[in-house]
One Martini backbone bead per residue (centre of mass of N, CA, C, O) as a GRO file, in nm:
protein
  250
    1UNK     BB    1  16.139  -9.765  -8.916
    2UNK     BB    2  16.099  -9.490  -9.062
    3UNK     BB    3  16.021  -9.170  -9.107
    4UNK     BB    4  15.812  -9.174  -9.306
    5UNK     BB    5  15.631  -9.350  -9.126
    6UNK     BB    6  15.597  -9.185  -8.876
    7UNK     BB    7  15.484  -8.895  -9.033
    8UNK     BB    8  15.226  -9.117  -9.109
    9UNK     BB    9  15.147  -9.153  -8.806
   10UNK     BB   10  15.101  -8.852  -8.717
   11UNK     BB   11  14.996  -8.724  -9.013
   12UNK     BB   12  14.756  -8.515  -9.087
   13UNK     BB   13  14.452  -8.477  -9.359
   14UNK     BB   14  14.238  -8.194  -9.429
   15UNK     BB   15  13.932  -8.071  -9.536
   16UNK     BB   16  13.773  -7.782  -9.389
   17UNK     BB   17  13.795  -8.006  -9.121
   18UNK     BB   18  13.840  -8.099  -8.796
   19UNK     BB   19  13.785  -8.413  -8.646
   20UNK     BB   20  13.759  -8.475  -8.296
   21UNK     BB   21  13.972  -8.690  -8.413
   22UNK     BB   22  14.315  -8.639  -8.416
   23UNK     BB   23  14.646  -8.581  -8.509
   24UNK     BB   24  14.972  -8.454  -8.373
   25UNK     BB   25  14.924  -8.386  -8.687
   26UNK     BB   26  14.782  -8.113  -8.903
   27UNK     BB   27  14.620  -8.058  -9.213
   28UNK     BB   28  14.460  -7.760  -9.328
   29UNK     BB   29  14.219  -7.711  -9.612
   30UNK     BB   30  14.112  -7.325  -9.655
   31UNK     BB   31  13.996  -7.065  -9.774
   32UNK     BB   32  14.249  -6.929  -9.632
   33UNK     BB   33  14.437  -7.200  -9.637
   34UNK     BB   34  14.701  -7.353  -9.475
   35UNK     BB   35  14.695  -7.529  -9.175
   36UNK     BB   36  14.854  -7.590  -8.856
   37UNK     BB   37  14.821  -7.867  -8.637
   38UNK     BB   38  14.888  -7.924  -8.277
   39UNK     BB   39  14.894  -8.164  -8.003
   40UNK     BB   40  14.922  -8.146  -7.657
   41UNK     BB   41  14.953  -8.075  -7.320
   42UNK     BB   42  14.906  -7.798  -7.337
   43UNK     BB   43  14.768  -7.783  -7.681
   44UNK     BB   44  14.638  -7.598  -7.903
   45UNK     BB   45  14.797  -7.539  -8.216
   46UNK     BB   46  14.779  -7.257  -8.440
   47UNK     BB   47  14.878  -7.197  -8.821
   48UNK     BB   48  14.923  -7.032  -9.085
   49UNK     BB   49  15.116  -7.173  -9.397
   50UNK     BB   50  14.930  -7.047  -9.615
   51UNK     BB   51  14.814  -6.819  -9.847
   52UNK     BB   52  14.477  -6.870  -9.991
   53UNK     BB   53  14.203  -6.870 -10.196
   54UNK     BB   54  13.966  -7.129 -10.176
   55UNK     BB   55  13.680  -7.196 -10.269
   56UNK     BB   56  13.431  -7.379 -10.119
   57UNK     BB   57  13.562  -7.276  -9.841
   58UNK     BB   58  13.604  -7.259  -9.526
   59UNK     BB   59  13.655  -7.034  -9.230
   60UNK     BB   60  13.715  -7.091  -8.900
   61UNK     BB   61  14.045  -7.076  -8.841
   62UNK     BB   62  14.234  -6.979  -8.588
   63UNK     BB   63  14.542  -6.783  -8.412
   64UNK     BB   64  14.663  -6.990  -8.182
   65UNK     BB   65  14.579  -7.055  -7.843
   66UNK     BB   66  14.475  -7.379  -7.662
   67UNK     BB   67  14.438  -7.433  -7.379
   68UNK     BB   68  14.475  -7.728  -7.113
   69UNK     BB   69  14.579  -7.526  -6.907
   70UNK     BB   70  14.654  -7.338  -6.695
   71UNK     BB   71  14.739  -7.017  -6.627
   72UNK     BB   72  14.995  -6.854  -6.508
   73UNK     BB   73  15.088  -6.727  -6.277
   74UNK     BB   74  15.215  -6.412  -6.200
   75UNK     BB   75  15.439  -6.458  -5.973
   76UNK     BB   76  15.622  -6.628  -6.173
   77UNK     BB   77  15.747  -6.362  -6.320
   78UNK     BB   78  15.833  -6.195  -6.082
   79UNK     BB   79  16.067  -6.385  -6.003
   80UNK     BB   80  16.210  -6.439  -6.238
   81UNK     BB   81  16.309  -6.168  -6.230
   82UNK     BB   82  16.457  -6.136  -5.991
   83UNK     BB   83  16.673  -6.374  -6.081
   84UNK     BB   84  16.779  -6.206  -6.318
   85UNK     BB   85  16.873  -5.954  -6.181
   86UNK     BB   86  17.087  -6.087  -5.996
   87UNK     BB   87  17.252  -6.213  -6.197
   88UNK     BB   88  17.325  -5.909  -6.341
   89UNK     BB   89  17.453  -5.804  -6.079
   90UNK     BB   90  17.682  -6.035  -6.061
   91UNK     BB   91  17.734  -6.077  -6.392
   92UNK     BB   92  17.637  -5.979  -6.634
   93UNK     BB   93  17.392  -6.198  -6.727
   94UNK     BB   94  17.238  -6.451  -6.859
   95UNK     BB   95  16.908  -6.632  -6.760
   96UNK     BB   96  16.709  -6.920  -6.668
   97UNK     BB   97  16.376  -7.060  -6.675
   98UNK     BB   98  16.121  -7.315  -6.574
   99UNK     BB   99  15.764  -7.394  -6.654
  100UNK     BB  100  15.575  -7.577  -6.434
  101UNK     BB  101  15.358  -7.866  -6.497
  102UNK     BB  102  15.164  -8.030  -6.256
  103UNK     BB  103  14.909  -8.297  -6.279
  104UNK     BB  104  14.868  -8.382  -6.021
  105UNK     BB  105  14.884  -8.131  -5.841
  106UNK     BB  106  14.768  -7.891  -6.012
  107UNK     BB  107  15.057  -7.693  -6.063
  108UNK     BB  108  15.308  -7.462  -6.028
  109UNK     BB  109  15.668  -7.451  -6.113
  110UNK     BB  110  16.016  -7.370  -6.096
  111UNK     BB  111  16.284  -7.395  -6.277
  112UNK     BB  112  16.632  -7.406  -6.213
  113UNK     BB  113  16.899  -7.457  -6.400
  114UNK     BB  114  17.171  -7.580  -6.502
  115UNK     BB  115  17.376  -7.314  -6.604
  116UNK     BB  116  17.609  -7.138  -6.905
  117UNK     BB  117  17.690  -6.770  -6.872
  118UNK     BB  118  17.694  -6.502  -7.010
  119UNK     BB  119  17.665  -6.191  -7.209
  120UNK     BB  120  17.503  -6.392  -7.468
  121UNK     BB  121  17.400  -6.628  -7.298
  122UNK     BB  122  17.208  -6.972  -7.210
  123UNK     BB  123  17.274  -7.328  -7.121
  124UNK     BB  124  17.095  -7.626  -7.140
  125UNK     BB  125  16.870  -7.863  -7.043
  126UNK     BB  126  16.606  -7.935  -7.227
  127UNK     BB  127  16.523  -8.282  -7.189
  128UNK     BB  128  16.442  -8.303  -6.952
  129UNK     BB  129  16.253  -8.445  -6.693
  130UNK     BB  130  15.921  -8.457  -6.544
  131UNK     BB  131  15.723  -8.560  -6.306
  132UNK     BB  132  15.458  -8.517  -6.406
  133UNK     BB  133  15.580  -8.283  -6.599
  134UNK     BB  134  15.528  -7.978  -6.762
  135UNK     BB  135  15.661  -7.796  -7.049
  136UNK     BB  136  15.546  -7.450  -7.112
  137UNK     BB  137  15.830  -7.265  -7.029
  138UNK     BB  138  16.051  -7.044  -7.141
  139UNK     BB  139  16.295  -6.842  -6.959
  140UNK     BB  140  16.478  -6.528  -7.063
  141UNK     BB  141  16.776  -6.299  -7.044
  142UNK     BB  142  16.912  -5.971  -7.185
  143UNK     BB  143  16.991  -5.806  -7.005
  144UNK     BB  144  17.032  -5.475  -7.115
  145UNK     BB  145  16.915  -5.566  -7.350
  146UNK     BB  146  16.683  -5.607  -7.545
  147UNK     BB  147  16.373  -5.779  -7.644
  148UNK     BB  148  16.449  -6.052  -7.844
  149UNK     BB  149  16.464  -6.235  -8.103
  150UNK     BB  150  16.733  -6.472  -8.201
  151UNK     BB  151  16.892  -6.711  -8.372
  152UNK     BB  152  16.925  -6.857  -8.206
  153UNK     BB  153  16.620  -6.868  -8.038
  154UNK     BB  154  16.549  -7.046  -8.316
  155UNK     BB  155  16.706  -7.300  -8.296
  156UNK     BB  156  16.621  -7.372  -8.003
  157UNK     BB  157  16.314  -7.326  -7.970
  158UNK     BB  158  16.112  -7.571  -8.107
  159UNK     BB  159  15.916  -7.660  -7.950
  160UNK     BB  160  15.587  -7.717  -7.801
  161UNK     BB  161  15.616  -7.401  -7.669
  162UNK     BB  162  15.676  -7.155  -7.476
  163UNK     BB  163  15.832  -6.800  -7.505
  164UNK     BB  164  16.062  -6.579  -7.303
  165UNK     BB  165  16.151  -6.249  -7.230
  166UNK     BB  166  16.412  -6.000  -7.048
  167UNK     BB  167  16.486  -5.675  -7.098
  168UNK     BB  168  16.585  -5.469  -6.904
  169UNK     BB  169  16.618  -5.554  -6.606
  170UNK     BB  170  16.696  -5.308  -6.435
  171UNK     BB  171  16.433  -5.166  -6.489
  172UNK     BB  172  16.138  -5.101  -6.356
  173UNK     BB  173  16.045  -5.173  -6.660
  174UNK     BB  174  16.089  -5.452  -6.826
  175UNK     BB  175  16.122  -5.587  -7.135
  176UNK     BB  176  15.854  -5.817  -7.311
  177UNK     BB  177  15.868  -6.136  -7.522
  178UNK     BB  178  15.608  -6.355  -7.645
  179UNK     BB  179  15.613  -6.701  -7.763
  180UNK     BB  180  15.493  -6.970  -7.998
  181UNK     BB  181  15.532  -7.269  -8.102
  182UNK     BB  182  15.517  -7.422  -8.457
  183UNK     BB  183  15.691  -7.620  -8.578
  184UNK     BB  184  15.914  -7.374  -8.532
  185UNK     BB  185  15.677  -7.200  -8.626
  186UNK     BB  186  15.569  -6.825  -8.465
  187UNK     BB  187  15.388  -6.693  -8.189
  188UNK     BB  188  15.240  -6.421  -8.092
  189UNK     BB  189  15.236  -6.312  -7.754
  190UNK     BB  190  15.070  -6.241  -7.502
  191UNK     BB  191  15.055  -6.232  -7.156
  192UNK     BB  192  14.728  -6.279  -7.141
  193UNK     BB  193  14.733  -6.595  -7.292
  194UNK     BB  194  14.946  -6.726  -7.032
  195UNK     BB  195  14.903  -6.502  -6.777
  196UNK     BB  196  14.742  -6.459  -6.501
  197UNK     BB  197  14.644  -6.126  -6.384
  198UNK     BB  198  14.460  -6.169  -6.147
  199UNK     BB  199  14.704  -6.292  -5.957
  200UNK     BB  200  14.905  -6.220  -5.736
  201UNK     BB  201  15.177  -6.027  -5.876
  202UNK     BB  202  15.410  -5.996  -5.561
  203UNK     BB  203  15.428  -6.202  -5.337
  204UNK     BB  204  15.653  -6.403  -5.446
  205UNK     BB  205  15.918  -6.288  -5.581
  206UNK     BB  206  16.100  -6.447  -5.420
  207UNK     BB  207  16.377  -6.655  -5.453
  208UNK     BB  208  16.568  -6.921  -5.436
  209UNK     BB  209  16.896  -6.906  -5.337
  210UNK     BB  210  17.001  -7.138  -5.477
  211UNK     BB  211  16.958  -7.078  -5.755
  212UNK     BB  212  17.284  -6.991  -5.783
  213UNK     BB  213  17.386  -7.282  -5.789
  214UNK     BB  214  17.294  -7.283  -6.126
  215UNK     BB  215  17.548  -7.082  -6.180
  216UNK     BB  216  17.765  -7.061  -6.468
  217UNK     BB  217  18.062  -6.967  -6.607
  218UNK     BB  218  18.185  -6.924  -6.868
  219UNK     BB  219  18.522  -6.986  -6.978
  220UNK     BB  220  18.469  -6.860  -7.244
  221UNK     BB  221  18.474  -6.571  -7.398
  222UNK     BB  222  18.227  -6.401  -7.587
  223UNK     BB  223  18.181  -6.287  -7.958
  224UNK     BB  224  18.017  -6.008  -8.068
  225UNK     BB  225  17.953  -6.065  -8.315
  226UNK     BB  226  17.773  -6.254  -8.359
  227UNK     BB  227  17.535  -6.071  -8.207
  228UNK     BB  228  17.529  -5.845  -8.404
  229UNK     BB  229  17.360  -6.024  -8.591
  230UNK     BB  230  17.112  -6.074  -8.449
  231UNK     BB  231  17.107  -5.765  -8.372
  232UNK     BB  232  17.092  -5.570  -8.643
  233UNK     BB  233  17.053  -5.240  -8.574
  234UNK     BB  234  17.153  -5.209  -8.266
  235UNK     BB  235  17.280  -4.913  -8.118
  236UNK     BB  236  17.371  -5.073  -7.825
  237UNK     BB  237  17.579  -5.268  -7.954
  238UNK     BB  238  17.794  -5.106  -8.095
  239UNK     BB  239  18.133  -5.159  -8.046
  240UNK     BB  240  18.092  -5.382  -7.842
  241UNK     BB  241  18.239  -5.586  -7.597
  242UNK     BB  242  18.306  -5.879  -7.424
  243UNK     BB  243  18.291  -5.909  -7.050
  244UNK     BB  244  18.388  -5.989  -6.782
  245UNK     BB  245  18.302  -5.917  -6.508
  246UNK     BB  246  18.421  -5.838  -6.154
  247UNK     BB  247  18.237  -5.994  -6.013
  248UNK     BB  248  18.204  -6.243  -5.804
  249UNK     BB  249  18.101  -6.554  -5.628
  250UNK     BB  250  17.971  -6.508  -5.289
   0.00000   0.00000   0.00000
């Protein structure tokens, strides 16, 4: 079986309405456009991917997530910066968790993967799988730096979930800004689309410690040019060169 074979059984076209069964990627030609309809087991994604007037079509189609699991509790958004500032704190650099919903116990809870970070970057492995476990969300944090997605996090990013950033990490207020990937392109997205706003803020802020062992740090400096063209145009990091912290792994 080629591409073009999968591609033509994965991916279904209808015009005016999607139909209450269709297939995990669907476009629909509507009145005001075409319209890229996804479905996994987080949600229904949805973004119109062409804009167009064609008379004598309904347009009924909104842009944005409809979730098929509940929004994740806001105290572990609050743990993730706790474990953020941390790592910032240690070594001067960004680090990441993954939000994972357990289908079975019917719970969220947070992932700190082995990563691998600098003052600029942060890799990891994203295809692990998880038993029961779907991956709602991807955050990371840009130390220092504005909350920003930049092309690095535009190539890295593209499965159909969540992401979140977290800037100015040292602040009492950090900096943060949230989108959902729609087969690689990008709807942005408020706190509360995502995160259930109701359920206690802070009662569980507190990281566990060992999420520091999955903390490695890059062996080798990386030059902030390549940095400098992703964020072109931010006054706060012209001129700056990367060092590694002098702090060292307690």
């Amino acid at each position: 079986m080629d591409k073009l074979d999968l591609e033509n059984m994965l991916v279904d076209h209808y015009i005016g309405n999607l139909p209450a069964v269709s297939k995990p990627v669907s476009y629909i030609m509507q009145g005001d456009g075409l319209w890229e309809i996804r479905k996994n087991s987080i949600g229904i994604f949805r973004k119109r991917v062409a804009k167009i007037h064609i008379p004598g079509l309904t347009s009924n189609m909104w842009q944005g997530v409809e979730l098929t699991v509940p929004k994740i509790p806001i105290d572990l958004f609050w743990k993730s910066i706790a474990f953020f500032r941390k790592v910032y704190d240690i070594y001067g650099t960004e680090s990441a968790v993954r939000v994972i919903y357990d289908k079975k116990a019917k719970r969220y809870f947070l992932d700190c993967p082995t990563q691998e970070v600098s003052s600029v970057s942060c890799s990891f492995d994203r295809e692990k799988n998880f038993p029961n476990g779907i991956v709602v969300a991807e955050l990371h944090s840009h130390g220092s730096f504005a909350a920003a997605f930049s092309p690095t996090d535009d190539k890295d990013e593209v499965a159909d979930r969540f992401y979140g950033i977290v800037g100015k990490v040292s602040e009492f207020f950090p900096q943060v800004c949230f989108r959902a990937s729609v087969g690689g392109k990008w709807l942005t997205i408020k706190v509360e689309d995502l995160f259930d706003l109701e359920s206690d803020p802070m009662v569980q802020a507190k990281f566990p410690s060992k999420w520091m062992d999955s903390v490695k740090l890059q062996e080798q400096i990386t030059d902030l040019d390549l940095f400098e063209k992703d964020f072109e145009g931010l006054e706060e990091i012209k001129g700056l060169r990367v060092t590694w912290p002098k702090k060292s792994k307690p």
